[in-house]
C-alpha positions as CSV (number, residue, x, y, z in Angstrom):
1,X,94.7,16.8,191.0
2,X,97.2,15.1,189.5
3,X,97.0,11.9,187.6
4,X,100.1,9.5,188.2
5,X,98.8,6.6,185.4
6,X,99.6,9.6,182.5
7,X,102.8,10.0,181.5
8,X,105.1,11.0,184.0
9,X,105.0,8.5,186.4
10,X,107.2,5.3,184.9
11,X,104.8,1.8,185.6
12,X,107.3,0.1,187.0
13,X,108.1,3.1,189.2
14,X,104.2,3.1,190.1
15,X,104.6,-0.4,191.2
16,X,107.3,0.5,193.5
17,X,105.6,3.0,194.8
18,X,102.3,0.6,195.5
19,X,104.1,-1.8,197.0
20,X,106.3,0.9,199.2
21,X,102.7,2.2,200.4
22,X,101.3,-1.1,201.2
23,X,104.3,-2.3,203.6
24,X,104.0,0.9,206.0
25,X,102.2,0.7,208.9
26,X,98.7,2.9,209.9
27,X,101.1,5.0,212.0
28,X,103.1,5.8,209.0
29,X,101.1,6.4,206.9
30,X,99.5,9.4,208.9
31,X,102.9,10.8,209.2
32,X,103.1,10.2,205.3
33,X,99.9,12.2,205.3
34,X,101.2,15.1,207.1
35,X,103.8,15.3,205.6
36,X,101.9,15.2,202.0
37,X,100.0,18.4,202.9
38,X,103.0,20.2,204.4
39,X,104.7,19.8,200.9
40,X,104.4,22.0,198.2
41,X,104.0,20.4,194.6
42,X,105.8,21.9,191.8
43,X,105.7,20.7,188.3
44,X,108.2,21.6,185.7
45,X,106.9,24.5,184.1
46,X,108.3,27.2,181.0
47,X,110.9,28.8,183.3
48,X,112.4,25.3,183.5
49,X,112.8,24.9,179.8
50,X,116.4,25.1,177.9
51,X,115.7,28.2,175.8
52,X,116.7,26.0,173.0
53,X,112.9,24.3,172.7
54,X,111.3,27.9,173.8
55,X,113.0,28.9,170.5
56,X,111.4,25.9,168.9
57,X,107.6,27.1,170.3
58,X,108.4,30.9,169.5
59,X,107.5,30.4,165.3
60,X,104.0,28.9,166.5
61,X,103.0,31.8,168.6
62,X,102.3,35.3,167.6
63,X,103.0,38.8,169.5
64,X,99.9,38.5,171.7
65,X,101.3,35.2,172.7
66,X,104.5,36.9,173.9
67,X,102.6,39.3,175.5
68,X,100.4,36.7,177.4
69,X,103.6,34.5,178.3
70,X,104.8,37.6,180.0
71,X,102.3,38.6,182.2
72,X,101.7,34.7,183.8
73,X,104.4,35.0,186.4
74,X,108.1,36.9,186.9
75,X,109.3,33.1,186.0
76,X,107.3,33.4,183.0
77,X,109.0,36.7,182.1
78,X,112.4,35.9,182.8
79,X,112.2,32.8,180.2
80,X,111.0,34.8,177.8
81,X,113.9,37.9,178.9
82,X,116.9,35.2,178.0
83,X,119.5,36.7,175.4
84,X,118.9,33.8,173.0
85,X,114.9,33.7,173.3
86,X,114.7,38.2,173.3
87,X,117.1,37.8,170.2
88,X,114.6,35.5,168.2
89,X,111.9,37.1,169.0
90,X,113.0,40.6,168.5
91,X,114.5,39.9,165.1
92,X,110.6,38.4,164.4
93,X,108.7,41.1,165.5
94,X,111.1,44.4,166.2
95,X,113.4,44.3,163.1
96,X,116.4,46.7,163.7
97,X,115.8,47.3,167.5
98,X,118.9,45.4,168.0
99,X,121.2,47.1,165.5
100,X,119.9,50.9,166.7
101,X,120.9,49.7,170.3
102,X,123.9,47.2,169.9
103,X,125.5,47.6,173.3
104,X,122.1,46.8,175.1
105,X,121.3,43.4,176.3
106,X,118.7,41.8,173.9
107,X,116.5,40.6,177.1
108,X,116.4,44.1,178.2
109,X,115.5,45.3,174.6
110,X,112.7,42.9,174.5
111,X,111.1,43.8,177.5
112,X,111.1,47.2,176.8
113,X,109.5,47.0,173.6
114,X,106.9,45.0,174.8
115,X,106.3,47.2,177.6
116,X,105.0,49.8,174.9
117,X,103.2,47.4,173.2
118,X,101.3,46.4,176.4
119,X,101.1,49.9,177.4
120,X,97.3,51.0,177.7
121,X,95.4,54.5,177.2
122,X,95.6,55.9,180.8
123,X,92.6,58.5,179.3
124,X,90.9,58.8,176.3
125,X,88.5,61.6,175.0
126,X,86.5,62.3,172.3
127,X,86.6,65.9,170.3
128,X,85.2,67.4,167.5
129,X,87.6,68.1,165.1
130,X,86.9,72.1,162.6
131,X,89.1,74.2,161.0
132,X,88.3,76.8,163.4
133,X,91.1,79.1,164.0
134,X,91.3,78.1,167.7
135,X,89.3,75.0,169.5
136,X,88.6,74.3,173.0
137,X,91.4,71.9,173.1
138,X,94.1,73.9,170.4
139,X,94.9,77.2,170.9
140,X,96.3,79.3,168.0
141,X,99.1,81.9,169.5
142,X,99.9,83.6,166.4
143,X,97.7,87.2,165.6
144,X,94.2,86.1,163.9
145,X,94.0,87.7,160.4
146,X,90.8,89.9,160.2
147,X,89.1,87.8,158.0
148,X,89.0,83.6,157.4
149,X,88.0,82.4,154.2
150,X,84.4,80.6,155.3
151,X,84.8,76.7,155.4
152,X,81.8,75.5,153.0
153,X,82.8,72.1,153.1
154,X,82.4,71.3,149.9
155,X,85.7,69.6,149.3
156,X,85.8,67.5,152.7
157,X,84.3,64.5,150.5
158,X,87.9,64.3,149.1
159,X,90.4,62.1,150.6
160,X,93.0,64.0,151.9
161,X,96.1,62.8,153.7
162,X,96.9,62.8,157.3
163,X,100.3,63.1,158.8
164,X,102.6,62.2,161.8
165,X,105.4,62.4,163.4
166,X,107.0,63.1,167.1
167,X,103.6,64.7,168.3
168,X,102.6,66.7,165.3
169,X,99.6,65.9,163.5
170,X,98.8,67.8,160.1
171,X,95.6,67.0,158.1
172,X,94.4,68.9,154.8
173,X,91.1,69.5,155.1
174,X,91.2,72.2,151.5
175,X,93.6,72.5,149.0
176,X,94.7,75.6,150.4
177,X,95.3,75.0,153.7
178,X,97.2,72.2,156.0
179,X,96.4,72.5,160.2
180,X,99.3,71.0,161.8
181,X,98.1,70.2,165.8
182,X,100.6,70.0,168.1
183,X,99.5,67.1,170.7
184,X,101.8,67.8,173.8
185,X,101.7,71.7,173.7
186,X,97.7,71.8,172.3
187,X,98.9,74.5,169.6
188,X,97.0,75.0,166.5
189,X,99.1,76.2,163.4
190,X,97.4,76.8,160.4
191,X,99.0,76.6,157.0
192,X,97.7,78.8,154.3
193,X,99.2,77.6,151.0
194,X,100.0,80.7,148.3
195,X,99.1,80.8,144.5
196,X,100.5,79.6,141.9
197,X,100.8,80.4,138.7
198,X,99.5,78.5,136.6
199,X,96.9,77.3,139.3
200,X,97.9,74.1,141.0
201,X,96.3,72.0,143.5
202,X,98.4,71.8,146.8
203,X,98.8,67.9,148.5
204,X,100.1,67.5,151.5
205,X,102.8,64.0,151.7
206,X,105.3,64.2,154.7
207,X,106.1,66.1,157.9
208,X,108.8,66.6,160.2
209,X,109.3,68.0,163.5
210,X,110.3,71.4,161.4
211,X,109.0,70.5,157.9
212,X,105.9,70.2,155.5
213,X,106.1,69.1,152.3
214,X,104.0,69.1,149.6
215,X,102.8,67.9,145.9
216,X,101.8,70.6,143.8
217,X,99.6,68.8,141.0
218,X,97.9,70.1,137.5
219,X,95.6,67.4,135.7
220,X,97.5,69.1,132.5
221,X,101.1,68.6,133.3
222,X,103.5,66.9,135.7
223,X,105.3,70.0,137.8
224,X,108.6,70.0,138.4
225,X,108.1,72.0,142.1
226,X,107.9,70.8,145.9
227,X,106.9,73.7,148.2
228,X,108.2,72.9,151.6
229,X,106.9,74.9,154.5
230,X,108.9,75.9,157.9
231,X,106.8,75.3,160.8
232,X,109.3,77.9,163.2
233,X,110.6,80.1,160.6
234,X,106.4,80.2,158.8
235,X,108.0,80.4,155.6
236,X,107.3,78.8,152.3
237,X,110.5,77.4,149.7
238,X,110.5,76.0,146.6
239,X,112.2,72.4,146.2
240,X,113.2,72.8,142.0
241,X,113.6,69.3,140.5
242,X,115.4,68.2,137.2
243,X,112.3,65.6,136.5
244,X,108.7,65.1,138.4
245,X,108.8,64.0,141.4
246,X,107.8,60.3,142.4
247,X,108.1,60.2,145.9
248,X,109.5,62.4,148.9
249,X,110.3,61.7,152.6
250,X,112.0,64.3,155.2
251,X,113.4,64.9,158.3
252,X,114.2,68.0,160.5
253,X,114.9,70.5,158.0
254,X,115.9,67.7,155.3
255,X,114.1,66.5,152.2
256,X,114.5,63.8,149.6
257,X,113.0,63.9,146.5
258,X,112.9,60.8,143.8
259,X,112.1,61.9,140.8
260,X,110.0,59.8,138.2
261,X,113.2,59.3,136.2
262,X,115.4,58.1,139.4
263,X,116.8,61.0,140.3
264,X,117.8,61.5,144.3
265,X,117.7,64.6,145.5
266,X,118.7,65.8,148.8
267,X,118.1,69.4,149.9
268,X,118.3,71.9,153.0
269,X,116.4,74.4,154.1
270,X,119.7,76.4,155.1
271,X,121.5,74.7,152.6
272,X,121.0,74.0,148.8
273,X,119.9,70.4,146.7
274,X,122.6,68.0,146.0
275,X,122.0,65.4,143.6
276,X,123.0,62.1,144.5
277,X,125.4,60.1,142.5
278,X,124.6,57.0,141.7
279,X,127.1,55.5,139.4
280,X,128.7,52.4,141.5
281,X,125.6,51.2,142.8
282,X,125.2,47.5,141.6
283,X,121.9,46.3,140.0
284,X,120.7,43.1,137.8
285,X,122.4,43.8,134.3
286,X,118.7,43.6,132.8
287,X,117.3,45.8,135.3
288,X,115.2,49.1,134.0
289,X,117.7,52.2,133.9
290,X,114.7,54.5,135.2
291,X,113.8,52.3,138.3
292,X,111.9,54.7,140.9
293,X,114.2,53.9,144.5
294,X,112.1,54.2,147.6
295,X,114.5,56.6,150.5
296,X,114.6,57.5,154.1
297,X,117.0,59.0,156.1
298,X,118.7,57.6,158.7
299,X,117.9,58.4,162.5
300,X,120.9,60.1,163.9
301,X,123.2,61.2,161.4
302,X,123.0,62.4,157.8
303,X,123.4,59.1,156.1
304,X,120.8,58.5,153.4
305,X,119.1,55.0,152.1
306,X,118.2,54.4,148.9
307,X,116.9,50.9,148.1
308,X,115.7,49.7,145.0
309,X,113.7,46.5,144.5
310,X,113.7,44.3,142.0
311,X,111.4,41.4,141.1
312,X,111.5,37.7,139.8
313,X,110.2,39.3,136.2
314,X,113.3,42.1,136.1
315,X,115.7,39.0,137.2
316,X,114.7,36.0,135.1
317,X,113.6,36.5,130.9
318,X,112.1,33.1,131.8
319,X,110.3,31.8,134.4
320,X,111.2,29.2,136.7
321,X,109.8,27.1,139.9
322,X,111.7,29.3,142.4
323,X,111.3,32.5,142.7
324,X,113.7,34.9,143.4
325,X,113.3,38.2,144.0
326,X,116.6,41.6,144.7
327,X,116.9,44.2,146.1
328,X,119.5,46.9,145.8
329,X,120.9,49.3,149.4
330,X,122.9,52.4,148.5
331,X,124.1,53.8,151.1
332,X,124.9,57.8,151.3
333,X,127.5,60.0,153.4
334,X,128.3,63.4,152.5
335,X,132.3,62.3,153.7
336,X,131.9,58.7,151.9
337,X,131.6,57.3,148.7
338,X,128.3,55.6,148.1
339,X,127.9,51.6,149.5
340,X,125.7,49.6,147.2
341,X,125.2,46.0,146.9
342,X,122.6,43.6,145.2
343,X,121.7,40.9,147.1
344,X,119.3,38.0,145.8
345,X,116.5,36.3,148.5
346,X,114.4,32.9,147.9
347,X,110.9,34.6,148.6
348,X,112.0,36.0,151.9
349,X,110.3,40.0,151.6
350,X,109.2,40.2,154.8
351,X,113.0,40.2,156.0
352,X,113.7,43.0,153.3
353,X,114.0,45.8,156.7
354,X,116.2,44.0,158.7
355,X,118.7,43.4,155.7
356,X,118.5,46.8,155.0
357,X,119.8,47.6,158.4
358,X,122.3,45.0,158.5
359,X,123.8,46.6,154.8
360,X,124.1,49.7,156.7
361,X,125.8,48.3,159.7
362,X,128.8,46.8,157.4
363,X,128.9,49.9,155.5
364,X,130.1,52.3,158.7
């Protein structure tokens, strides 16, 4: 029940109101009555906000809060599904949803994306994962070799990397060999990794829907190789760089390579490895010539982002109150000359994606 001394009800409205009630007669104030429980009693609630002021609550809630407000009524959900509400909140907590979808409304976006988020496990299932050439759950289609090497498991102590991407899942559980399992289709493919000479220690570090990539490490010396394996073709290629390699990342039959020294390189598996140029690209006159870039490729066509970062030591020989820290986007086509900028951020990191999209948006 509702209490009419708290706020809402004015006292000299109140007093109105008492006297109002006290003049009417027993007669009618039965039909008052009746006519009291016939009505239905709405209070203002979040639908009836301005989105203005749900802007203004949206910084003191998290994503589970957003998921909650959602799910109270269709009212509740619409609020929250305004184009200036979804645009806050999906530059929060879905950087770059908006810029990969620019001619979608943002309410729409939102609800979508927290759709997924809400989504639940319709199933869930517990197996025991081997290195068997074929598992009750995978099946292997290609012709089983006469003889596999005996898993000992005397290396499974050592923390090996796992891998993802559009379905796939490849774990190392040797040095010699990488399983990739194929989630949707249940097919097993095993990867058996060939000598080298000298003998080097395979690492597995990124897949793609057609790709694996990997490290090839000596405790003696830093190699200058990437194997890359073709899931469809089953063929190994050697990646040959100018420096060692720092870092890779790949998609569909492309791979990057940064090499220790800074050195982009971009290769094919049909094609051949093109150094990237980077003379043009803008960065703090005191910044270190050798400066590893971190890359990814872009989504849906064959641009390629390298972004450099650069701290408040790199920027300042001195230190100051505020902090500032930079970072650098270049920005490569194959038809274009490279777009790179430096752009300087009061302690904002965490927005560090979305400018990185927004760079590549005003390069197009």
């Amino acid at each position: 029940m509702v209490d009419s001394t708290k706020p809402g009800v004015f006292p000299e409205r109140r007093n109105e109101l008492n006297r109002f009630i006290s003049s009417l007669s027993p007669w009618e104030l039965l039909y008052m009555r009746q006519k009291m429980q016939q009505t239905t009693i709405k209070l203002a609630g979040l639908e009836d906000m301005p989105p203005e002021l749900i802007c203004l609550l949206e910084p003191h809630l998290e994503l589970r809060d957003v998921l909650s407000c959602q799910l109270v009524s269709k009212a509740w959900s619409g609020a929250w599904s305004q184009d200036g509400v979804a645009y806050q909140v999906c530059n929060r907590y879905f950087p770059g949803l908006m810029e990969m979808h620019p001619f979608e409304a943002f309410g729409r976006l939102l609800v979508d994306a927290l759709n997924k988020r809400r989504r639940e496990h319709s199933s869930k299932r517990l197996i025991r994962w081997n290195t068997n050439w074929e598992t009750p759950i995978f099946q292997n289609p290609s012709r089983r070799p006469r003889s596999i090497p005996l898993d000992t498991g005397s290396e499974h102590s050592q923390q090996y990397p796992i891998r993802y991407v559009d379905g796939k899942m490849a774990w190392q559980p040797r040095r010699d060999l990488v399983i990739v399992d194929d989630l949707n289709t249940k097919i097993r493919q095993r990867v058996v990794c060939p000598r080298l000479e000298p003998p080097l220690r395979y690492q597995l570090v990124a897949l793609s829907s057609q790709l694996v990539v990997f490290f090839t490490i000596d405790q003696e010396h830093e190699t200058h190789v990437v194997p890359v394996y073709h899931l469809e073709h089953r063929q190994f290629k050697k990646i040959h760089l100018p420096s060692p390699v720092a870092q890779c990342c790949v998609d569909g039959d492309r791979v990057g390579a940064v090499t220790k020294t800074g050195q982009i390189i971009v290769w094919t598996w049909n094609g051949k490895s093109t150094q990237l140029d980077l003379e043009g690209v803008s960065t703090p006159p005191d910044s270190s010539p050798h400066l590893v870039p971190g890359l990814f490729f872009h989504p849906r066509d064959g641009t390629v982002f390298a972004v450099w970062f650069y701290g408040p030591a790199l920027l300042y020989s001195c230190a100051r109150q505020v902090q500032r820290c930079s970072h650098c986007v270049a920005i490569f086509n194959v038809h274009r000359k490279p777009y790179g900028g430096l752009r300087t951020y009061p302690q904002l990191l965490q927005r560090l994606r979305l400018d990185i999209i927004q760079a590549s948006k005003s390069g197009q």
